[in-house]
mmCIF entry with sequence, helices, sheets and N, C-alpha, C, O atoms, coordinates in Angstrom:
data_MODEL
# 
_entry.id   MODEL 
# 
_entity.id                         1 
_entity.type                       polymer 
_entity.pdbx_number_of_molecules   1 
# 
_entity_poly.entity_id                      1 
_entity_poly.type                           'polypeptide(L)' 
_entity_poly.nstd_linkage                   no 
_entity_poly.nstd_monomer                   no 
_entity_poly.pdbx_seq_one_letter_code       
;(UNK)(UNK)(UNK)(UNK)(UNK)(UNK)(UNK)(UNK)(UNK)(UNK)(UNK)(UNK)(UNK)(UNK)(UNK)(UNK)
(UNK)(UNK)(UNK)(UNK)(UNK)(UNK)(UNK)(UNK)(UNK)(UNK)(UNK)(UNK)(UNK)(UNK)(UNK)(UNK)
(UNK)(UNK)(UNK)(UNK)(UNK)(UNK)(UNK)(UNK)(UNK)(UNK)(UNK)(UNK)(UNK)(UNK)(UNK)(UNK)
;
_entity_poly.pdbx_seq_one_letter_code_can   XXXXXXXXXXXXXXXXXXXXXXXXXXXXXXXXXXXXXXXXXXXXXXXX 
_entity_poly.pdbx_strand_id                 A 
# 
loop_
_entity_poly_seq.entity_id 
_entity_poly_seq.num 
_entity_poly_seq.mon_id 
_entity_poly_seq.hetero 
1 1  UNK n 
1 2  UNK n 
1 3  UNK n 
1 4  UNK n 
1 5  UNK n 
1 6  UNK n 
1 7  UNK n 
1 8  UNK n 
1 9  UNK n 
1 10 UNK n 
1 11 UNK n 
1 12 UNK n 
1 13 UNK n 
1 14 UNK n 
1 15 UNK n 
1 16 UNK n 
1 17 UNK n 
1 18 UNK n 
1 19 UNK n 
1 20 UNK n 
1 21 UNK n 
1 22 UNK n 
1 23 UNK n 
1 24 UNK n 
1 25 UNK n 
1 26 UNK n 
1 27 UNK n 
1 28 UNK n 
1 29 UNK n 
1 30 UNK n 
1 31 UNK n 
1 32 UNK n 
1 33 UNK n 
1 34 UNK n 
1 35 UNK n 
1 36 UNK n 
1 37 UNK n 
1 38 UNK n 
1 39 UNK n 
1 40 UNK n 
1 41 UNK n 
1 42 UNK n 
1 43 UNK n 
1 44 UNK n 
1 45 UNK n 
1 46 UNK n 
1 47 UNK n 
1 48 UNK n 
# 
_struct_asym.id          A 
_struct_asym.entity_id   1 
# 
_struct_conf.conf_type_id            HELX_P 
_struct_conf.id                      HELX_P1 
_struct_conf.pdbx_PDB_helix_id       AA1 
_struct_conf.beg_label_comp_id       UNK 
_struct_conf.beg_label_asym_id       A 
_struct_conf.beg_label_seq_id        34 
_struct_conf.pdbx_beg_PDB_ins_code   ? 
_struct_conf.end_label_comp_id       UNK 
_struct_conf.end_label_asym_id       A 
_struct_conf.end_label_seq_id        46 
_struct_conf.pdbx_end_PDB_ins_code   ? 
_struct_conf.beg_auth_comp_id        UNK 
_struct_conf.beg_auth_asym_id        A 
_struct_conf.beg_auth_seq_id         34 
_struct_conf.end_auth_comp_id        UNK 
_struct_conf.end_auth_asym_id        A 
_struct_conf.end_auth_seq_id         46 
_struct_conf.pdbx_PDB_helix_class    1 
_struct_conf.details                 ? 
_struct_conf.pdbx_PDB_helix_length   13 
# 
_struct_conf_type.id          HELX_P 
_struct_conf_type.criteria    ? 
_struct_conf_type.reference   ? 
# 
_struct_sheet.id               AA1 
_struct_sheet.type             ? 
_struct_sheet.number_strands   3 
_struct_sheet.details          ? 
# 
loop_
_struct_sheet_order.sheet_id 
_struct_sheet_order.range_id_1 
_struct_sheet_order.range_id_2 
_struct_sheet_order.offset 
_struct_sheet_order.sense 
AA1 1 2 ? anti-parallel 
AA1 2 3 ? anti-parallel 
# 
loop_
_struct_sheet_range.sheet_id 
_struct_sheet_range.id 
_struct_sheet_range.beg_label_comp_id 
_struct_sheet_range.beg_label_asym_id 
_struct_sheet_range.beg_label_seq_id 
_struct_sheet_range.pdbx_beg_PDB_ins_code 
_struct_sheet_range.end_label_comp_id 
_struct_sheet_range.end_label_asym_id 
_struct_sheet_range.end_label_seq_id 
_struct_sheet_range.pdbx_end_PDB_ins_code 
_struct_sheet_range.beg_auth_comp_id 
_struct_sheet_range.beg_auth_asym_id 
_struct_sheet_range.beg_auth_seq_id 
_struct_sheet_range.end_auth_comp_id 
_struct_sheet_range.end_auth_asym_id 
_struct_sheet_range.end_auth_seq_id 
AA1 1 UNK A 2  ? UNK A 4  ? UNK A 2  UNK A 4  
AA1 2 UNK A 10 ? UNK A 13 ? UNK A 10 UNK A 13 
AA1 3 UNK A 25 ? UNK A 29 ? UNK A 25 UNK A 29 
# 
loop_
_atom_site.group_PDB 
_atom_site.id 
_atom_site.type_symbol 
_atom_site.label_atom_id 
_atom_site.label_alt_id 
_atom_site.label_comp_id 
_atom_site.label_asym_id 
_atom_site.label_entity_id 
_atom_site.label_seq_id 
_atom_site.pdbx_PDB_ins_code 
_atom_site.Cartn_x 
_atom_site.Cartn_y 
_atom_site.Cartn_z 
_atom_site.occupancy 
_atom_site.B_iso_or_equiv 
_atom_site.pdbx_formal_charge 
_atom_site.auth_seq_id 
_atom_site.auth_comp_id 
_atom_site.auth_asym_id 
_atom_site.auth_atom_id 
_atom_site.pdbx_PDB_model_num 
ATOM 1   N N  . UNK A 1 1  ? 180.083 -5.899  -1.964  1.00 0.00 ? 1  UNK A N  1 
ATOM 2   C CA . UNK A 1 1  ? 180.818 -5.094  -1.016  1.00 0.00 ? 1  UNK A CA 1 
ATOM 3   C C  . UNK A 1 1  ? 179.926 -3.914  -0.626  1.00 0.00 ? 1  UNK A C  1 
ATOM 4   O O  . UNK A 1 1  ? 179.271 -3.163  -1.349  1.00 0.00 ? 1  UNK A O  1 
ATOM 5   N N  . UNK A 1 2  ? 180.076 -3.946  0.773   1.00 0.00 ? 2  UNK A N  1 
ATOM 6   C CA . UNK A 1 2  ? 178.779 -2.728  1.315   1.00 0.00 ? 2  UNK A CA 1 
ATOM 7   C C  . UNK A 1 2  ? 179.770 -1.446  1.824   1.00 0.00 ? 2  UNK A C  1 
ATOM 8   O O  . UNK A 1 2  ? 180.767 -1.654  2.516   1.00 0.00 ? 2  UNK A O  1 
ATOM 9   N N  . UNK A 1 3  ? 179.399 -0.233  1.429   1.00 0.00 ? 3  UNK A N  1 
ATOM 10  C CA . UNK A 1 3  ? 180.394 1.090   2.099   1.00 0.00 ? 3  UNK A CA 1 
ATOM 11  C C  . UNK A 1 3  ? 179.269 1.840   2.859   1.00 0.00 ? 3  UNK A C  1 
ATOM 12  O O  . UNK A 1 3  ? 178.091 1.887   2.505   1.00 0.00 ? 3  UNK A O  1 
ATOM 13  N N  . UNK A 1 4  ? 179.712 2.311   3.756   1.00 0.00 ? 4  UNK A N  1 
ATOM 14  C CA . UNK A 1 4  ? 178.695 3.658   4.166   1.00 0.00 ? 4  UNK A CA 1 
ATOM 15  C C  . UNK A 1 4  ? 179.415 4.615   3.600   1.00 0.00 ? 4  UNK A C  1 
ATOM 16  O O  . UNK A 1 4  ? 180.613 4.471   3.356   1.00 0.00 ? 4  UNK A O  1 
ATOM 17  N N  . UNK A 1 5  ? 178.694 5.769   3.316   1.00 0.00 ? 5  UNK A N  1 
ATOM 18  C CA . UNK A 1 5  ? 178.609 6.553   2.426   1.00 0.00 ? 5  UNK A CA 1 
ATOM 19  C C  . UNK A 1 5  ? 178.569 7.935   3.494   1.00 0.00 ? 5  UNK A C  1 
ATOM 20  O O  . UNK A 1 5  ? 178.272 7.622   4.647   1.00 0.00 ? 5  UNK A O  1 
ATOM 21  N N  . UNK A 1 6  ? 178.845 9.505   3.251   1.00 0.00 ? 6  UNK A N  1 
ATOM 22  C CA . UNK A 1 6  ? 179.571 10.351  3.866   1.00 0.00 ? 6  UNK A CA 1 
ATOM 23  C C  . UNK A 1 6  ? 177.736 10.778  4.427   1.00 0.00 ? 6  UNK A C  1 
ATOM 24  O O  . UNK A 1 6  ? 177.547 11.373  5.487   1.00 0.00 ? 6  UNK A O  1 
ATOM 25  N N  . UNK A 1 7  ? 177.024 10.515  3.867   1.00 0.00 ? 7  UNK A N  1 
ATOM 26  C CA . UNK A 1 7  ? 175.440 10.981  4.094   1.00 0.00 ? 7  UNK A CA 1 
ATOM 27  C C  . UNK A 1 7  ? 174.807 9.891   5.343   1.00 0.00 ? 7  UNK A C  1 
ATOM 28  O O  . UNK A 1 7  ? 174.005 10.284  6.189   1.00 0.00 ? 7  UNK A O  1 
ATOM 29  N N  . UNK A 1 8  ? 175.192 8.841   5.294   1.00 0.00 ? 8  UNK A N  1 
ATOM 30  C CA . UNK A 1 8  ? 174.522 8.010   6.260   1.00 0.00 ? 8  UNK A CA 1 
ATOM 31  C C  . UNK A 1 8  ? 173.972 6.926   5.639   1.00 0.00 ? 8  UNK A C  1 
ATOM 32  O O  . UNK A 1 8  ? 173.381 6.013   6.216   1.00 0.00 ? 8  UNK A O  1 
ATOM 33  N N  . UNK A 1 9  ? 174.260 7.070   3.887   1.00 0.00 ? 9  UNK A N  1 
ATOM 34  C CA . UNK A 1 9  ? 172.997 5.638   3.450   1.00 0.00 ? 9  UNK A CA 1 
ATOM 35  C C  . UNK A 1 9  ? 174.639 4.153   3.504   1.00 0.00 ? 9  UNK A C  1 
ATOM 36  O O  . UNK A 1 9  ? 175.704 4.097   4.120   1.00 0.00 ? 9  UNK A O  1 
ATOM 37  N N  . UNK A 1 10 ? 174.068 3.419   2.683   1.00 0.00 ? 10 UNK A N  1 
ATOM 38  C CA . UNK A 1 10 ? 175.085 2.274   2.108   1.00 0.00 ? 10 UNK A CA 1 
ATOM 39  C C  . UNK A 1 10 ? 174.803 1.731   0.711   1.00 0.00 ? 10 UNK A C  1 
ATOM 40  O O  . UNK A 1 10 ? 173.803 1.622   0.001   1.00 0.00 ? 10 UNK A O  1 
ATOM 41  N N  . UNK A 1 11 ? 176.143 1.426   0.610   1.00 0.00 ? 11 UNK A N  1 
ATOM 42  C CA . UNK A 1 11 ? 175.817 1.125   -1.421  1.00 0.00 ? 11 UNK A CA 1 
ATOM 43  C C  . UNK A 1 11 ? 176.348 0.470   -1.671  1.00 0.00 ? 11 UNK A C  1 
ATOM 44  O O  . UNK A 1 11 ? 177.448 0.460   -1.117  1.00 0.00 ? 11 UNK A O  1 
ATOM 45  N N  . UNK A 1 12 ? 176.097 -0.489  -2.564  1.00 0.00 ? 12 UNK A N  1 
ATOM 46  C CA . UNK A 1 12 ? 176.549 -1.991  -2.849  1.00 0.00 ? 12 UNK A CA 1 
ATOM 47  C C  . UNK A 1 12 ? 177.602 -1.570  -3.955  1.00 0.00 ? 12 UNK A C  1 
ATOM 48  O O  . UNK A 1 12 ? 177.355 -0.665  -4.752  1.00 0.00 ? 12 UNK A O  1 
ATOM 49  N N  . UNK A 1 13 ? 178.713 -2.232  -3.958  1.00 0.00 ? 13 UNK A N  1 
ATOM 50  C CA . UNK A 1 13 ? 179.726 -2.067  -5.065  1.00 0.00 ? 13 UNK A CA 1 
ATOM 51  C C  . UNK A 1 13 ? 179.766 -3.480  -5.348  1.00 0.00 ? 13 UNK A C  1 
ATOM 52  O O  . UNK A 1 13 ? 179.671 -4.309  -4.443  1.00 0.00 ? 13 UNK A O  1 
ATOM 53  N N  . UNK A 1 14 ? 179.937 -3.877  -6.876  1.00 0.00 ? 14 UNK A N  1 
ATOM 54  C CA . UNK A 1 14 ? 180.529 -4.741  -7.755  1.00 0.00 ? 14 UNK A CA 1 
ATOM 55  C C  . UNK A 1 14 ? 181.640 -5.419  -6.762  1.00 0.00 ? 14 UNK A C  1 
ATOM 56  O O  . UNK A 1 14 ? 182.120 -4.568  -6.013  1.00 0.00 ? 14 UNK A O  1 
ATOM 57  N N  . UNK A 1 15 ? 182.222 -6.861  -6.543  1.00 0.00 ? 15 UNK A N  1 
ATOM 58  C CA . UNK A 1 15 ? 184.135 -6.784  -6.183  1.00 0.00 ? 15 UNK A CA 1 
ATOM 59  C C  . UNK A 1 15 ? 184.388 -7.351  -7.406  1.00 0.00 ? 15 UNK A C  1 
ATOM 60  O O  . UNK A 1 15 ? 184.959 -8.434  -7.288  1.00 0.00 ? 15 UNK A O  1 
ATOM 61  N N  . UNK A 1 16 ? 184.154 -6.990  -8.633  1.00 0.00 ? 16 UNK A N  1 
ATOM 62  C CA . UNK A 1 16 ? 185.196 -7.288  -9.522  1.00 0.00 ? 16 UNK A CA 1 
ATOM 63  C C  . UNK A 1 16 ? 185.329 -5.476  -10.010 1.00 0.00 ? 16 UNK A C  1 
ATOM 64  O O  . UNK A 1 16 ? 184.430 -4.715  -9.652  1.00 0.00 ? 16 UNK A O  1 
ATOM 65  N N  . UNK A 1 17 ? 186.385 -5.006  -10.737 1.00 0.00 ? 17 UNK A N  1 
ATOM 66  C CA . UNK A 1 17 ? 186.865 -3.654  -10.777 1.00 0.00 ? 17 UNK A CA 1 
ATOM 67  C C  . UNK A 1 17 ? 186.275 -3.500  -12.513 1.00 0.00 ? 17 UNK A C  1 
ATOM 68  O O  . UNK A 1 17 ? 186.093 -4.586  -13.063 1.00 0.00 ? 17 UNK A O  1 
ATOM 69  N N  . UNK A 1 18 ? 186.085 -2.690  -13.059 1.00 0.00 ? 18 UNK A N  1 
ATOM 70  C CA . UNK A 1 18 ? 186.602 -2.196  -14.645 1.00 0.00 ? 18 UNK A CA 1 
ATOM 71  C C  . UNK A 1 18 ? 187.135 -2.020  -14.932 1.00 0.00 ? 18 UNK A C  1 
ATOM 72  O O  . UNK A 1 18 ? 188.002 -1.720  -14.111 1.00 0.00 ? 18 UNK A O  1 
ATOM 73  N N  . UNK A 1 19 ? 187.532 -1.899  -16.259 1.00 0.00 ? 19 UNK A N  1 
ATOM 74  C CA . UNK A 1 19 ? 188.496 -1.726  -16.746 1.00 0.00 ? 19 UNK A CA 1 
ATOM 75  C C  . UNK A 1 19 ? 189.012 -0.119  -16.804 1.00 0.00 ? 19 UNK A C  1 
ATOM 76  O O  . UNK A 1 19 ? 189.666 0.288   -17.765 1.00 0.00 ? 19 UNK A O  1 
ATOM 77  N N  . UNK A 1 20 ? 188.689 0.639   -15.811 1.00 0.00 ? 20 UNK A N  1 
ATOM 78  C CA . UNK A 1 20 ? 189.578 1.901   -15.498 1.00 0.00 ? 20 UNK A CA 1 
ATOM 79  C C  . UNK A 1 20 ? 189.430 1.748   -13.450 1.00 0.00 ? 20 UNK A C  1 
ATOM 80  O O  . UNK A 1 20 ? 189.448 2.756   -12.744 1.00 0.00 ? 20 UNK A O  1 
ATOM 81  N N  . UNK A 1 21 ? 189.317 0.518   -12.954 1.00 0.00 ? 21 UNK A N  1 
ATOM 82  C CA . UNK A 1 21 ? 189.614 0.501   -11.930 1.00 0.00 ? 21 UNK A CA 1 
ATOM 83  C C  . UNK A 1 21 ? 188.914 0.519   -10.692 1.00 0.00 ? 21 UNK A C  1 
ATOM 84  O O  . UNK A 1 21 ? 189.261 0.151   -9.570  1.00 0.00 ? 21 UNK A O  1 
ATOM 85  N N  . UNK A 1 22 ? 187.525 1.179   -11.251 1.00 0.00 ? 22 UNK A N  1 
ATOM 86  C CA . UNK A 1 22 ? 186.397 1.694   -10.468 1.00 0.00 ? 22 UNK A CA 1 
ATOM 87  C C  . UNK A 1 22 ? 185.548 0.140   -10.041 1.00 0.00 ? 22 UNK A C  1 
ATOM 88  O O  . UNK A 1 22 ? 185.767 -0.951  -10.569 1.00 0.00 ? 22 UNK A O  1 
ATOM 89  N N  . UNK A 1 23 ? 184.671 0.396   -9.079  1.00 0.00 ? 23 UNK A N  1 
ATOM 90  C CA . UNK A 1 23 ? 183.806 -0.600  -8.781  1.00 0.00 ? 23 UNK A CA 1 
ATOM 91  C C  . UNK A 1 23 ? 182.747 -0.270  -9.510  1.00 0.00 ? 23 UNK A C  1 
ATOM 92  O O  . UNK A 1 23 ? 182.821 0.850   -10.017 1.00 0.00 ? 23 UNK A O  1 
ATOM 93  N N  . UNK A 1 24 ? 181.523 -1.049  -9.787  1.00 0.00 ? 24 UNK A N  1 
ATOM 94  C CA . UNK A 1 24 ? 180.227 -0.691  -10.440 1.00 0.00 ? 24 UNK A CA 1 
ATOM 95  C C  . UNK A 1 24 ? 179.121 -0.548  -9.328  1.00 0.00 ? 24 UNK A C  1 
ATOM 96  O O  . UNK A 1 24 ? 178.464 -1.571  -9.136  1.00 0.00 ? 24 UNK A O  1 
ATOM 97  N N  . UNK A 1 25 ? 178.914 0.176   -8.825  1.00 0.00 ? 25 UNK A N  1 
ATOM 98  C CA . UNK A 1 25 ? 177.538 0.913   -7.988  1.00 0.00 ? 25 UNK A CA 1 
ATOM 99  C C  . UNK A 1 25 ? 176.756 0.012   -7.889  1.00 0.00 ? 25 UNK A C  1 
ATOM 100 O O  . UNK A 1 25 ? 176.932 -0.398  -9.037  1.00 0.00 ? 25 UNK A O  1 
ATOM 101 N N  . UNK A 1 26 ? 175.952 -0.731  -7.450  1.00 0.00 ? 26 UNK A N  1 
ATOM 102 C CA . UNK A 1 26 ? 174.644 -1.748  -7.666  1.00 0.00 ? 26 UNK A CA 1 
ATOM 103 C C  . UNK A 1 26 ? 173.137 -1.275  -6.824  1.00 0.00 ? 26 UNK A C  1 
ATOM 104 O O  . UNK A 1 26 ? 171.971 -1.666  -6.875  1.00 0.00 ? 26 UNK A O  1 
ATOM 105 N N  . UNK A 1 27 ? 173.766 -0.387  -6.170  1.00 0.00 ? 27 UNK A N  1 
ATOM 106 C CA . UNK A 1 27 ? 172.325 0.359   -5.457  1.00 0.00 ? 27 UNK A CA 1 
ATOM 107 C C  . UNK A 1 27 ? 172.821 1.112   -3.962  1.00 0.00 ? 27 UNK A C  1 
ATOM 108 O O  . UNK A 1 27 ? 173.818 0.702   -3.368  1.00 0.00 ? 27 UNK A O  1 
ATOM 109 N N  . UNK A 1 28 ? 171.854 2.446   -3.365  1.00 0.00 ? 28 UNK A N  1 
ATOM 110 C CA . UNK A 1 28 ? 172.292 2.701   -2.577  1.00 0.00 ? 28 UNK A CA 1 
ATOM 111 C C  . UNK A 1 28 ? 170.845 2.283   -1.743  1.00 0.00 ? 28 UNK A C  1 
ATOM 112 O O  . UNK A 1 28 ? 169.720 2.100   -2.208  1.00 0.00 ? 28 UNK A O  1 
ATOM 113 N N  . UNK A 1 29 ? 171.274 2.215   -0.494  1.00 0.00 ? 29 UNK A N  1 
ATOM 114 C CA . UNK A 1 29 ? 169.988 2.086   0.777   1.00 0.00 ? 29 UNK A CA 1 
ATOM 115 C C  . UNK A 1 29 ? 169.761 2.639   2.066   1.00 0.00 ? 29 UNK A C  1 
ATOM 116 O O  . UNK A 1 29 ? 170.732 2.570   2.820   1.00 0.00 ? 29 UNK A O  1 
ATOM 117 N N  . UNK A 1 30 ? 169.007 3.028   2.397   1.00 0.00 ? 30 UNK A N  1 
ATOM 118 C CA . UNK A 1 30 ? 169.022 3.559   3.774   1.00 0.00 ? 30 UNK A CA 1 
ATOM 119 C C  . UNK A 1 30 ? 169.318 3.045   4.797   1.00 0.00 ? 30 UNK A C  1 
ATOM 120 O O  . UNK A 1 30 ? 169.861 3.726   5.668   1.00 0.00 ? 30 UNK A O  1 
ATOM 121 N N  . UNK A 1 31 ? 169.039 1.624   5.009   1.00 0.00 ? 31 UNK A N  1 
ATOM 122 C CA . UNK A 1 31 ? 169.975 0.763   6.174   1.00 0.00 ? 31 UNK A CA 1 
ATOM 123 C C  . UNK A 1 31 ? 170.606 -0.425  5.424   1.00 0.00 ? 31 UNK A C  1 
ATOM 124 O O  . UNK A 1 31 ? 170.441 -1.126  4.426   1.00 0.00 ? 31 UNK A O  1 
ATOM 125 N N  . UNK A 1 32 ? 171.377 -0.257  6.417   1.00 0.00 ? 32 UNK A N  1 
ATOM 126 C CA . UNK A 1 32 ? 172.387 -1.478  6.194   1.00 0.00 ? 32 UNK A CA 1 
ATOM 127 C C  . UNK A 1 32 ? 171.555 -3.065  6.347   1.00 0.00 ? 32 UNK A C  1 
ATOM 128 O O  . UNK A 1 32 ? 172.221 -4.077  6.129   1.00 0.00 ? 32 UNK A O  1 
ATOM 129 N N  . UNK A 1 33 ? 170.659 -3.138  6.581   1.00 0.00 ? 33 UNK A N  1 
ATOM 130 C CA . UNK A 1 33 ? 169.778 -4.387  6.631   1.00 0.00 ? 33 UNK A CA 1 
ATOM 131 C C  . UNK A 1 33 ? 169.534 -4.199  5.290   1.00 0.00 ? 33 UNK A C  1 
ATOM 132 O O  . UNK A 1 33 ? 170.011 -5.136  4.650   1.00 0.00 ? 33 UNK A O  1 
ATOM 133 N N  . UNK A 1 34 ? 169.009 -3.409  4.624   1.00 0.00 ? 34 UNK A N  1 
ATOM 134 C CA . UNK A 1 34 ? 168.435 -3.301  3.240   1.00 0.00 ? 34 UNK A CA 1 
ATOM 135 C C  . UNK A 1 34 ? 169.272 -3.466  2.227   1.00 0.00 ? 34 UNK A C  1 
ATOM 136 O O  . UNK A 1 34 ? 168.929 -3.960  1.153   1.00 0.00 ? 34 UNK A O  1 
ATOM 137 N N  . UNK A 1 35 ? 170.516 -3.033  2.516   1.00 0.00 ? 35 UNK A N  1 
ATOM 138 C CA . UNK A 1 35 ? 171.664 -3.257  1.583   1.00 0.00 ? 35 UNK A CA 1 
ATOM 139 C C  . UNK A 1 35 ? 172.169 -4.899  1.419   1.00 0.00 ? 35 UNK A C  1 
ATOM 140 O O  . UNK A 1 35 ? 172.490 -5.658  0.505   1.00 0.00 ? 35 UNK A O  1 
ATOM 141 N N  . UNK A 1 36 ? 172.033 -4.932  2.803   1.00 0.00 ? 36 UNK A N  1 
ATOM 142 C CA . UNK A 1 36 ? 172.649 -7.021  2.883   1.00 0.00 ? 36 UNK A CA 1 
ATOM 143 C C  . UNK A 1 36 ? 171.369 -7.697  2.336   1.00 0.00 ? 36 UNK A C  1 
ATOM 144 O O  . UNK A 1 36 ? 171.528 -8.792  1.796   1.00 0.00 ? 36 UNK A O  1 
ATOM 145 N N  . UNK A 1 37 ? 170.021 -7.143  2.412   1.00 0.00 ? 37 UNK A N  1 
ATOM 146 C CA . UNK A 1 37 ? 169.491 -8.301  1.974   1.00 0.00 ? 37 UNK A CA 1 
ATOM 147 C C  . UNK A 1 37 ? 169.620 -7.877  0.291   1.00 0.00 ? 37 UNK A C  1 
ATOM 148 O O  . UNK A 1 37 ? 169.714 -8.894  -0.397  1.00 0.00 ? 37 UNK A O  1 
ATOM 149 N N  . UNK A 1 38 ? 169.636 -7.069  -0.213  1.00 0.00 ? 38 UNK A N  1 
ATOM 150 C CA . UNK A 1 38 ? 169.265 -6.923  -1.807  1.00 0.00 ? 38 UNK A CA 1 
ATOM 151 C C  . UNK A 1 38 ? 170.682 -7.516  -2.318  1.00 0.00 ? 38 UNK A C  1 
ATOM 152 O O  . UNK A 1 38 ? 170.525 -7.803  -3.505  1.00 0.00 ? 38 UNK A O  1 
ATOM 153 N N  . UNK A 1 39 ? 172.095 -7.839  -1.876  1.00 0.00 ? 39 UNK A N  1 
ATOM 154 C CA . UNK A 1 39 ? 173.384 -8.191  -1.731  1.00 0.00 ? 39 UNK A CA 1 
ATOM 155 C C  . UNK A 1 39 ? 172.973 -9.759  -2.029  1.00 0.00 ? 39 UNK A C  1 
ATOM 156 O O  . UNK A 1 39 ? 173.155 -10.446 -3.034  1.00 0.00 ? 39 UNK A O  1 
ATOM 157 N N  . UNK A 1 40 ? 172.426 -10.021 -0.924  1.00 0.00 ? 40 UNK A N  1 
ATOM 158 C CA . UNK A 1 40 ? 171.570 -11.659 -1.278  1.00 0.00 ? 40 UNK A CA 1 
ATOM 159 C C  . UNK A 1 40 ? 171.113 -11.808 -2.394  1.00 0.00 ? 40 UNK A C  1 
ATOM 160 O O  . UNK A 1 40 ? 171.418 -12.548 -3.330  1.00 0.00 ? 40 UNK A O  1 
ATOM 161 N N  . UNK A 1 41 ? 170.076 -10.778 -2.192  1.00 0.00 ? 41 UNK A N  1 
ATOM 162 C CA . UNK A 1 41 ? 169.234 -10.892 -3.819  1.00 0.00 ? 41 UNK A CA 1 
ATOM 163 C C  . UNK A 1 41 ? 169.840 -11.333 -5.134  1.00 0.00 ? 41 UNK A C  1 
ATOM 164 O O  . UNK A 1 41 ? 169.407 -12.172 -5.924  1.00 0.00 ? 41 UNK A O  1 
ATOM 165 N N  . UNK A 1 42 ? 171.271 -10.363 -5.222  1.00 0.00 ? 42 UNK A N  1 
ATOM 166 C CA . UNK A 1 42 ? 171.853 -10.225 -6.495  1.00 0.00 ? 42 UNK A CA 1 
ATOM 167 C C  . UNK A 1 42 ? 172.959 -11.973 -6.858  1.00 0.00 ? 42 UNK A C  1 
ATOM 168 O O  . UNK A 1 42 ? 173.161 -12.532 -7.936  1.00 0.00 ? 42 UNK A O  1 
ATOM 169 N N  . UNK A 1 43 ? 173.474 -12.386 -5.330  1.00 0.00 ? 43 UNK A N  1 
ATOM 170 C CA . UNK A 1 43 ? 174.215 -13.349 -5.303  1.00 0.00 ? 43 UNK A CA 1 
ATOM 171 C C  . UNK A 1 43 ? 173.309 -14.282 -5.929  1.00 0.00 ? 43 UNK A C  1 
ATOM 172 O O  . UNK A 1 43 ? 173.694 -14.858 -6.947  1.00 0.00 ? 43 UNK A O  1 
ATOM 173 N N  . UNK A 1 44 ? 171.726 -14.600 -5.289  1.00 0.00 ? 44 UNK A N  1 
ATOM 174 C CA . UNK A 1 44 ? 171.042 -15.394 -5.750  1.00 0.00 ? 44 UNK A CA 1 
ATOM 175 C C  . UNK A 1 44 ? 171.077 -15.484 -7.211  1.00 0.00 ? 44 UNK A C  1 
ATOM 176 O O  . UNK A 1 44 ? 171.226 -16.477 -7.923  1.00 0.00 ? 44 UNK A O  1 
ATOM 177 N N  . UNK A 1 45 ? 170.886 -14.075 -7.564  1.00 0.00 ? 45 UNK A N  1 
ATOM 178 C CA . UNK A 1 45 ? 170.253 -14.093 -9.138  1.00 0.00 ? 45 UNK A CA 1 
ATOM 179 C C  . UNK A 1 45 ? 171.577 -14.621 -10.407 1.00 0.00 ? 45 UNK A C  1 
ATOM 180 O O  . UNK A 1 45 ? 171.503 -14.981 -11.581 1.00 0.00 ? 45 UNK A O  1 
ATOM 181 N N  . UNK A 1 46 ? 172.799 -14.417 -9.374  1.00 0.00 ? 46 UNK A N  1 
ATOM 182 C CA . UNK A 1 46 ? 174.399 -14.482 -10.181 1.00 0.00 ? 46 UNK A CA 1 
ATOM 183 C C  . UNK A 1 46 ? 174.218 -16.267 -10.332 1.00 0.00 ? 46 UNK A C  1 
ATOM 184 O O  . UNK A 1 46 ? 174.502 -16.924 -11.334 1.00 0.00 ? 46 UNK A O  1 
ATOM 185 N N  . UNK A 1 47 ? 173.714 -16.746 -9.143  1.00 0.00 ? 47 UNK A N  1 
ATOM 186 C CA . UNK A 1 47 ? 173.514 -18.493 -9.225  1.00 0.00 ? 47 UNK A CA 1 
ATOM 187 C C  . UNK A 1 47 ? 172.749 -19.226 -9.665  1.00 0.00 ? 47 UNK A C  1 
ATOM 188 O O  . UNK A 1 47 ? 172.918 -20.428 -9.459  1.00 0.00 ? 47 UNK A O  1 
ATOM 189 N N  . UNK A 1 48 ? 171.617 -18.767 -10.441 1.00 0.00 ? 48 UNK A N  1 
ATOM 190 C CA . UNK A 1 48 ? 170.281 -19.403 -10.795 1.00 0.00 ? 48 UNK A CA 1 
ATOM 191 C C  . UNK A 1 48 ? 169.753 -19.270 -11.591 1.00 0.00 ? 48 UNK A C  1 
ATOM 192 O O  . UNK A 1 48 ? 168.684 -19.865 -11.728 1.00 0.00 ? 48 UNK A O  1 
# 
């Protein structure tokens, strides 16, 4: 899950929650191209 952020970057959140509700952070980026591809990255690495 990608958010923009109140500064202008974007940051990858976890979609599964913790156990107090929160998402887990996975990185922030300066463009939104950079965010979707490292998003890839991580899906890849969850499958292989």
């Amino acid at each position: 899950m990608i958010r923009k952020l109140s500064s202008g970057q974007y940051r990858i959140y976890s979609r599964k929650t913790d156990e107090n509700g929160k998402r887990r952070n996975l990185g922030t980026f300066e463009s939104k191209e950079a965010a979707q591809k490292h998003e890839r990255e991580i899906q890849y690495f969850k499958h292989h």
